[in-house]
N, C-alpha and C positions, 0 to 999 in steps of 0.2 A: 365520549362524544363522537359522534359518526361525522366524519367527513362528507360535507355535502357536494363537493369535488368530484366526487369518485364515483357517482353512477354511471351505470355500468362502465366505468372506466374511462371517462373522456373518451364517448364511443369513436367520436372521427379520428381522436389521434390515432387512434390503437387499429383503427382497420387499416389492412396492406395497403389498400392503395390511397388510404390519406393520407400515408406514411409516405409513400411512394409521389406524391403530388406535394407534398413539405419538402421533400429532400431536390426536386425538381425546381421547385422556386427559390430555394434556397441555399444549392450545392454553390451556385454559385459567387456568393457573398465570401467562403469558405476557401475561396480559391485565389481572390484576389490579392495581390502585392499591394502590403499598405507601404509605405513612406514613413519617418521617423516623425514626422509631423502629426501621421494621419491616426485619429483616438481608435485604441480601440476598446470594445465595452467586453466588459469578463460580468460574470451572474456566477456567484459563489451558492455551492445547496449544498445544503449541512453546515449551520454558520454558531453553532454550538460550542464546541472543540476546536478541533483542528482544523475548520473552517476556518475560526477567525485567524489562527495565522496564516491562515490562505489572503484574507484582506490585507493583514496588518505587510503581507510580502509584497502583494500588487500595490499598496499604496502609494511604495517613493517611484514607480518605475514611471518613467515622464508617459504623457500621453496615455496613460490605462485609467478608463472609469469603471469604476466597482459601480455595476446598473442596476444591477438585482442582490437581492437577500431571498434563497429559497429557502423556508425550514417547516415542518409538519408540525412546528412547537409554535404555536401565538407567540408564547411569553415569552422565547428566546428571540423570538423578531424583531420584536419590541424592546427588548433591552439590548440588543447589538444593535437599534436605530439608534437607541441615544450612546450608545457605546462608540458609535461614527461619529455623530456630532461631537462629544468629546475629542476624537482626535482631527476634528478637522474638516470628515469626508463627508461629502458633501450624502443628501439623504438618499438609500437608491430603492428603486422600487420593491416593494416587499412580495412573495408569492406562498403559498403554500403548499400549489401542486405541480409539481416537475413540469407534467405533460403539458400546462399553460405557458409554462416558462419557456419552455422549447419551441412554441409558436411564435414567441413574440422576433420579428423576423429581424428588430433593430440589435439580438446580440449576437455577439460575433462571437464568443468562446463560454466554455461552461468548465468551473473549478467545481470539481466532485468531491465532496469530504462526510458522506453519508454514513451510515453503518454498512459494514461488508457484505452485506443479501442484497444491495443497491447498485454496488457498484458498476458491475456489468450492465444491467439492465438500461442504467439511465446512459449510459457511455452509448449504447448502442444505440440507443433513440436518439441519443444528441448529435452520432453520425449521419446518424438517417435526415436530421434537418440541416444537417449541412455545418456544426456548430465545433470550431477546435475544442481540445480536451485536454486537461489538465486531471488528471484522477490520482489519486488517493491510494496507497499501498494498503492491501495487496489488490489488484485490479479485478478479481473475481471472486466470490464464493465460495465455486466447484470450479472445477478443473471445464469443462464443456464450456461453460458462457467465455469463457478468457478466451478460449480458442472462435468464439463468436465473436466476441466483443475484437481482436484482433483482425475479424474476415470483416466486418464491419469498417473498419477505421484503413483497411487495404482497400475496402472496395469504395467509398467515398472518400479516398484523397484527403482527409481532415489530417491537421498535426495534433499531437498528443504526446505528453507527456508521462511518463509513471513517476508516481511520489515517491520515487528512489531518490532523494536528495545528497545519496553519499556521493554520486556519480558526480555532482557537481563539485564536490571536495578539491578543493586542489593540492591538499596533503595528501588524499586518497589516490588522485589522479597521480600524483608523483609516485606512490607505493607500488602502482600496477605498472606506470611504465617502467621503474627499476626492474619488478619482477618478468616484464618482457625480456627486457635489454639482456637478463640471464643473473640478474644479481644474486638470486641464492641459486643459479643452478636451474636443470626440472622441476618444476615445481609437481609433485606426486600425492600431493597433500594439502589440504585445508581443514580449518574447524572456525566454524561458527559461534558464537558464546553470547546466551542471552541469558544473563544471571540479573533478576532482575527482583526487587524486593517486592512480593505483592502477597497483602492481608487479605483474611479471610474476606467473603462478601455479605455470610451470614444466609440466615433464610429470609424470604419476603413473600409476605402472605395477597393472596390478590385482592385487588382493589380497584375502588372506580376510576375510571380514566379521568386523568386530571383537564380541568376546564381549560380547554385552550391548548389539548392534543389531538391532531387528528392520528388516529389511533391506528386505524384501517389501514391508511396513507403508509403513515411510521412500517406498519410488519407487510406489508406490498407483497413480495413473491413468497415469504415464510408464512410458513401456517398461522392461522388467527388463533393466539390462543388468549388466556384471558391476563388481564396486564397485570405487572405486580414491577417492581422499584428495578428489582432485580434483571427483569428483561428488558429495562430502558436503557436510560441515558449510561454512557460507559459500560456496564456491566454485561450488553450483551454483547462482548468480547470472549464472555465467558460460556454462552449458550452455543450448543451445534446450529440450532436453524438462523442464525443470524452473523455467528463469528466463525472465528478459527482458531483461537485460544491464544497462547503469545509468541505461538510459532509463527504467527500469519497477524501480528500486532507489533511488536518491538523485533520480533526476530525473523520479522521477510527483509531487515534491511541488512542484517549478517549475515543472513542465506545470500542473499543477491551477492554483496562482496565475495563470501568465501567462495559463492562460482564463478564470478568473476577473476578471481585470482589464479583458482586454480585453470583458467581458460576451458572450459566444458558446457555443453547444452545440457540436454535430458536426460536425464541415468538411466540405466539399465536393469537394477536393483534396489529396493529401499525395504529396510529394516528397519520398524521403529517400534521403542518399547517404551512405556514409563506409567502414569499414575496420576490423582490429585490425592496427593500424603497432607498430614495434619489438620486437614481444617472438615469440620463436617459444614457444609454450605451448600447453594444451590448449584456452586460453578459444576459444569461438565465436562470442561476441555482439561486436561491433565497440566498441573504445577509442574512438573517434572518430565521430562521428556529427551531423549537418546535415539537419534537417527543415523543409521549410516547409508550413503548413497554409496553406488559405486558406476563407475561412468567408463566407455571406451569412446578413445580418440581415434582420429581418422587415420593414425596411423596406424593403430591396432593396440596400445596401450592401455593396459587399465587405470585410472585412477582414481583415488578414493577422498569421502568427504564426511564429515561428522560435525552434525549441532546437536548443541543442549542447550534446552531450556531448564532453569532453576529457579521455583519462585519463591525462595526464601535463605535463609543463611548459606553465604558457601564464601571457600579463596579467591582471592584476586591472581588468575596469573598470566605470568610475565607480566605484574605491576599493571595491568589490563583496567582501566576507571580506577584509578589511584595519583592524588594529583603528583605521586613521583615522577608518574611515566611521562605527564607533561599536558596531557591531555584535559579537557572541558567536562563539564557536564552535557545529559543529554536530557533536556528539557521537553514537557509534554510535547510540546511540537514538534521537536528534533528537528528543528530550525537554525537555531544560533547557540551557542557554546561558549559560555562565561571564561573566562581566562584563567586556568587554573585551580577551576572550581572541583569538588568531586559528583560522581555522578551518582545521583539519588535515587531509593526509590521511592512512589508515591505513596506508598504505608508508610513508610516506619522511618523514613528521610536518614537511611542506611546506605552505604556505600554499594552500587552495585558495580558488574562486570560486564560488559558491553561493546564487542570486538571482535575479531576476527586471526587468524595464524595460521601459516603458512608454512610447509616444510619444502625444502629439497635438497638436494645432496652437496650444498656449497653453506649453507645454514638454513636461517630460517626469520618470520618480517613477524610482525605484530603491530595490530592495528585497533590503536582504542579509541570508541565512540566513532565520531566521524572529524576527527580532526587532526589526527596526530598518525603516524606509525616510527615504527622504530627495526633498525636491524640487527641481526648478531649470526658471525661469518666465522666456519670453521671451528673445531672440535672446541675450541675454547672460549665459545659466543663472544668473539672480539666485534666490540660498538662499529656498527656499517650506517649507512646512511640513514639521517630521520630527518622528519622534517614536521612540525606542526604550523597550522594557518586555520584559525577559526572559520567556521561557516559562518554567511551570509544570507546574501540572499540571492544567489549564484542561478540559484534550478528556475524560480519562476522567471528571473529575467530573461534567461536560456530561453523558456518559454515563450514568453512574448517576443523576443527576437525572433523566433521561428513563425509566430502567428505572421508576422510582419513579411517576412522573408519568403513564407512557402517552401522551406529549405528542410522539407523534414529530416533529410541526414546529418544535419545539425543537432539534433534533439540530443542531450545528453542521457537521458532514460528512455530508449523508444520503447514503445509499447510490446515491443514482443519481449525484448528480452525482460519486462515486469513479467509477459506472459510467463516465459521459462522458469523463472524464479517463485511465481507464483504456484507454477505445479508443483515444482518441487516442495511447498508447504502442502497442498491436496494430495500429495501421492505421502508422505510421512503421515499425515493424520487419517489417512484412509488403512495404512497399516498398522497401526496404532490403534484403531478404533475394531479393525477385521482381527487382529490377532497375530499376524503374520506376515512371512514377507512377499512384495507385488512386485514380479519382474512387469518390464518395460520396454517396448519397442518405441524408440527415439526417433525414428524414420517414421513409422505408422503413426508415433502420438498412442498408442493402442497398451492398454492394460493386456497382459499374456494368460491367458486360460484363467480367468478369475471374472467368470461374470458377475459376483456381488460388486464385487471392486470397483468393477466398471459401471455399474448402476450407481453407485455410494459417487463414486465419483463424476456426474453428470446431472443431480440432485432433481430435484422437484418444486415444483412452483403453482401456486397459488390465483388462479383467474382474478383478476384480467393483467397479472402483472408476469406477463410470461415471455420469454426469454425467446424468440423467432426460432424455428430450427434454417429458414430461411431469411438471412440479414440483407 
């Protein structure tokens, strides 16, 4: 079905200086200190998935109206209207093309929960109207729009969020500031661990676009190619022009932590090597996956970092998603965390591993899902502090207190450092995909003597849904 939306692209939005005369009328709305009294309206796009627990988080926070419903799907519009009125909320405007959305001058924030070829794009147009942002892990693509979508969200003062929700943990929170305070010591080490159980997807042959998808809309900066089951809903997590495989799905929230723990920006070096073993299907992004980073600190110190991705049988360690260690499940939303529960995966409702570890020369932390960590100090892993506290609903309120406040150094995820974390997934699946390994200038942002690299990593896009080299 052609979207009738999209000729030539909602010309006025998309020309600079309509853009440039939205953000003028609008910047301003974006700036103002509201009061705990004073509503303000959030417009949720991508309310499929991980949208709706985008709703179902702003629902209890006082004073937030959920005003819009963005989605390219009719038929998901329509069944998350009556999926509100079930619980209550009141009916909000429905839309199907972003760029409409973004005109309407009465919202004051925009919750992004798209598929990942979107993300940047619509963040930057939402800055450009002057609209705060709430996005969706991982925040880019490619590695260039994140650093766009970043100069964007600097250059019109908007607050934003990253869908880092570990950051809001306050088990987590406790984990990082022990490992400040020096509780194992230097920390010289992290690893990432995203063992996670996922079935084949099979082939899927193409087919007509289903009544009630704007189809055009849906593949926006990715090439148009011809639709099949497989490139939709869910599954293009699994395609290069749309995802980033489940390094940049369930595993940018492990990446994020393990850089965070170990305190470091940008690497220097990435090696990554791995495969998609067992299953003949359409997926293209590797089941299997081995990264090492390796990072220098400002005082001259090397240190080093390693994830894996595993998408199917493997150990649990250091008791890592195993309800011993104490820890929740980690639920499609990776929202709230059952008490005690194990954490599953979506195939085979198999136990996965899900977590993060920490070395330094005093022991070493371990951190399962997003709710729990645990320590073990000195050659004989003697029990050091732990502490578990289920997640809530910590990050979006974060967020709405910041839309309110104007306070962006409040933000518990700001957006750059989603940016940092987010490279770090584009520079492993860039070497991964090239063969080899991509040194790195962390001052520059600059891929070193590898212009494929630096191409692969800056991606291409599709008229009229293209990414400003000027924000």
């Amino acid at each position: 079905m052609q979207d009738k939306v999209s000729e030539p692209g909602r010309r006025t939005f998309l020309k600079t200086t309509a853009v440039a005369a939205a953000t003028v009328a609008t910047a301003s709305s974006a700036n103002k200190v509201l009061g705990a009294n004073d509503r303000v309206r959030v417009a949720v796009i991508g309310v499929r998935g991980r949208g709706w627990d985008h709703v179902k988080g702003y629902r209890p926070i006082p004073n937030v109206e959920i005003s819009h419903f963005c989605d390219v799907d009719e038929n998901v519009l329509r069944k998350r209207c009556d999926d509100a009125e079930k619980l209550g909320i009141p009916k909000p405007q429905t839309v199907v093309d972003v760029r409409k959305l973004l005109e309407d001058k009465n919202v004051d924030a925009v919750s992004i929960a798209t598929p990942n070829h979107w993300h940047s794009l619509i963040g930057i147009w939402a800055a450009q109207a002057g609209k705060d942002i709430y996005i969706e892990k991982p925040c880019s693509h490619n590695w260039w729009e994140g650093r766009q979508l970043v100069n964007a969200i600097n250059k019109y003062k908007v607050i934003c969020q990253h869908g880092s929700q570990c950051r809001s943990s306050a088990a987590i929170l406790e984990a990082m500031n022990k490992m400040r305070s020096g509780l194992i010591g230097d920390v010289y080490m992290s690893r990432g661990l995203c063992y996670k159980w996922r079935d084949t997807i099979g082939h899927a042959n193409p087919e007509p676009v289903p009544a009630g998808v704007h189809y055009d809309l849906w593949t926006g900066p990715a090439p148009l190619k011809p639709f099949t089951r497989n490139r939709f809903h869910y599954n293009w997590h699994w395609i290069w022009d749309t995802g980033n495989g489940d390094l940049g799905n369930q595993g940018i929230h492990e990446l994020d932590l393990a850089r965070w723990g170990l305190g470091v920006g940008l690497p220097t070096k990435i090696t990554a090597a791995g495969g998609h073993f067992l299953f003949d299907d359409d997926q293209q992004t590797p089941n299997m996956l081995t990264v090492a980073y390796e990072f220098r600190t400002p005082e001259g110190k090397t240190k080093m970092m390693t994830f894996e991705v595993r998408g199917w049988m493997t150990n649990h360690e250091a008791g890592i998603g195993t309800s011993e260690f104490g820890g929740g499940d980690v639920p499609a939303a990776g929202l709230k965390a059952g008490a005690g529960a194990k954490t599953l995966g979506p195939a085979s409702n198999k136990p996965s591993t899900i977590g993060n570890l920490y070395y330094g020369q005093k022991g070493y932390l371990a951190i399962s899902n997003y709710d729990s960590y645990k320590s073990f100090l000195g050659p004989s892993d003697e029990p050091g502090p732990e502490k578990r506290a289920p997640v809530k609903n910590e990050h979006f309120v974060n967020f709405i207190d910041c839309v309110r406040s104007r306070k962006a150094e409040n933000i518990h995820a700001p957006i750059y450092e989603g940016y940092v974390s987010t490279t770090l997934v584009h520079l492993a699946n860039a070497s991964y995909r090239l063969g080899r390994t991509i040194n790195f200038d962390p001052q520059s942002e600059t891929v070193l003597n590898d212009p494929e690299a630096t191409t692969m990593l800056k991606g291409t896009y599709r008229a009229p849904y293209v990414v400003p080299e000027q924000v």
